[in-house]
N, C-alpha and C positions, 0 to 999 in steps of 0.2 A: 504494500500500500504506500502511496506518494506519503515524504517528510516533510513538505511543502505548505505552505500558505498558499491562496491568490494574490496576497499583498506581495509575498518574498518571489510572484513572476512577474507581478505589476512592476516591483521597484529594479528588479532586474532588465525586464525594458523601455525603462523611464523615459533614456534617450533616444531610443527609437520605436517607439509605440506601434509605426505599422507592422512590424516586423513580429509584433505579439499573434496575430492570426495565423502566421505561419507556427511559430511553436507550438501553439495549442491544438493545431491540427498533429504536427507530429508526434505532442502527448498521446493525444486519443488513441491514435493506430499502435505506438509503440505498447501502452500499457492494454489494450486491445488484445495485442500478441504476444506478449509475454505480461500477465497480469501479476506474477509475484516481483515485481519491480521496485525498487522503491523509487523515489527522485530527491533531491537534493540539491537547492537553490547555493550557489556558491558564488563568491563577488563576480569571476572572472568566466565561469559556462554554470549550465544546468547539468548535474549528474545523474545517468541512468544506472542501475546498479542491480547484482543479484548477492552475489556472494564478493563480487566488485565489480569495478565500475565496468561497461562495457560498449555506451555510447553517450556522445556529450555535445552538449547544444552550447556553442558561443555565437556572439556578433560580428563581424568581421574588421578585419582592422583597415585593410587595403578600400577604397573606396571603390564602391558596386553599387550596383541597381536595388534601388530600394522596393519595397523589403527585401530582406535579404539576412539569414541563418547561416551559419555553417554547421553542419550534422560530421561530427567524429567518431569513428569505431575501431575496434582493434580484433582482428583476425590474425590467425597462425599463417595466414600466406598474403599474399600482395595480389589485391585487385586488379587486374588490366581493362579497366575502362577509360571510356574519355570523359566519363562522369565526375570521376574520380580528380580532384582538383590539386591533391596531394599525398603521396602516401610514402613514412618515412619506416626505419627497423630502426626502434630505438634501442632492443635486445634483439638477438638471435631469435629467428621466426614470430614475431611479435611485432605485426604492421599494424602502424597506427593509420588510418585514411581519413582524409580531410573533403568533404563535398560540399558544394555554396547549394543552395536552395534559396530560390529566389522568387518561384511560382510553386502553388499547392499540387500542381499536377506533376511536379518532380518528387511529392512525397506517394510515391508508386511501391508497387511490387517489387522491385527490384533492388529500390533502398531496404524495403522492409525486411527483405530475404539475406540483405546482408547485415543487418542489426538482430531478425530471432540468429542470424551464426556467430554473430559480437556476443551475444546474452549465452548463449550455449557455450561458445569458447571461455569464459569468465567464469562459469557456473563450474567448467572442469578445471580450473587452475587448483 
């Protein structure tokens, strides 16, 4: 169950308010599909979590198309998409990927299927 307020995601997108419909959409679906999740409002992203963290919602820093999220997750192997805006090994087999979301119809099937394998991967650490 979310650790969260409304106020602690209000004040989390104070300075960019449109950008709040797009997280609350990828709330929905995330705890949708993996419902023993928790969340965790933190100054700098939003934490999704099972046994730990395993995908995380910040603002972007570089200037982009408003609204506009960025969705990170970390899988045992490295994404090859063009989706995919960043993806770094900060350990051995442990890719962190970085994807801008900028429109609701990018929170698709596709992100979704690599966020329940972010949630699975974390849950077996």
């Amino acid at each position: 169950m979310p650790d969260f307020t409304a106020v602690d995601v209000m004040q989390f997108f104070d300075r960019r308010p449109r950008a709040l419909a797009l997280y609350q959409a990828f709330e929905h679906k995330v705890l949708a599909a993996c419902p023993d999740t928790r969340v965790r409002v933190l100054k700098s992203q939003i934490t999704f979590e099972n046994r730990h963290g395993f995908a995380f919602v910040s603002l972007p820093r570089r200037k982009t198309p408003e609204p506009a999220i960025v969705v990170s997750f970390g899988l045992s192997y490295r994404v090859d998409s063009p989706r995919i805006w960043q993806a770094v090994e900060p350990y051995p087999n442990r890719w962190t990927h970085h994807v801008l979301v900028s429109d609701e119809t990018q929170l698709d099937g596709e992100l979704l299927d690599w966020i329940k394998q972010a949630a699975a991967f974390a849950a077996a650490k």
